[in-house]
N, C-alpha and C positions, 0 to 999 in steps of 0.2 A: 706499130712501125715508128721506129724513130725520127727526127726529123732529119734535112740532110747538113749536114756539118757546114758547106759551104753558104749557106743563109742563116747561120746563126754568126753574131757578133762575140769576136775572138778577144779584143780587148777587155779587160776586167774594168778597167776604170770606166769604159762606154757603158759595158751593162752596168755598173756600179751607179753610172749618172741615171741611166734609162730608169734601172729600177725608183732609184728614189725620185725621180722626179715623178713617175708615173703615181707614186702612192702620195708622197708629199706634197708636191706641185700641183698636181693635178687638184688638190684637197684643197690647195690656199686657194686656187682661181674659184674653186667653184665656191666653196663659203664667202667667200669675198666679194663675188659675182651676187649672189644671194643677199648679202648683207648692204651691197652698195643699191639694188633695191628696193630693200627694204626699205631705206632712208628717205626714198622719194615717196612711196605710194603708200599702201594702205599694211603698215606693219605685221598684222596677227594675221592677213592672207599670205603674206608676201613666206613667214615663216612658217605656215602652216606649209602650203605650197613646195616648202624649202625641203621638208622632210623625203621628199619622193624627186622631185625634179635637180636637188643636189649631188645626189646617189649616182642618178642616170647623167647628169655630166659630168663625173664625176668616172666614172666607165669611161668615159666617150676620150674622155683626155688621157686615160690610161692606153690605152687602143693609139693615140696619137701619139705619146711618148713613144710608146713602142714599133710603132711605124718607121718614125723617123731617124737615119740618117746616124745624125750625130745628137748625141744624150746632153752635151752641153748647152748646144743652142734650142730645145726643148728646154731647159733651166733657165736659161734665159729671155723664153717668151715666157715663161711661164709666172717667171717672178715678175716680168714686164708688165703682164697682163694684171696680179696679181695688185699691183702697187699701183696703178690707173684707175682699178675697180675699190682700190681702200682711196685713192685721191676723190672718185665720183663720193663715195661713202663719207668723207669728212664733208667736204664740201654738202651733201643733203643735211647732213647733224646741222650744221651753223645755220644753213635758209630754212628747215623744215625742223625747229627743233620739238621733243617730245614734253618737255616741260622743264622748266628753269623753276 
């Protein structure tokens, strides 16, 4: 059975934002989430760990792209969140580094 028309998203450019953010955005929060991390704690769990608990947020954010609303402002938490979690990420390199 079909779905019903009137809850799908009729705009091309909203689905156009929703889809890529959901595969793209959704990828940088979570890698990046993953990665910032890494840089505090204990590296080869943190990325061992990464392999399976990336994935699953990684779903989790697609599901939230597509929930919401409007596709742009998903693009924009996403890259928000994205750029916080590479700023925690610098910031661990410079106090925590792995070897100079």
């Amino acid at each position: 059975m079909p779905a019903n028309p009137k809850y799908l998203t009729q705009s091309k450019t909203q689905r156009f934002a929703k889809i890529t953010a959901a595969i793209l955005g959704g990828y940088f929060v979570s890698v990046s989430f993953h990665l910032a991390l890494a840089s505090w704690f204990n590296r080869p769990n943190i990325i061992i760990t990464m392999t399976f608990s990336a994935f699953i947020l990684w779903v989790v954010l697609m599901i939230v792209a597509f929930l919401a609303k409007n596709g742009w402002k998903i693009w924009l938490l996403y890259l928000g969140l994205s750029l916080f979690f590479l700023g925690i990420l610098y910031l661990g390199q410079n106090y925590n580094p792995v070897a100079r």
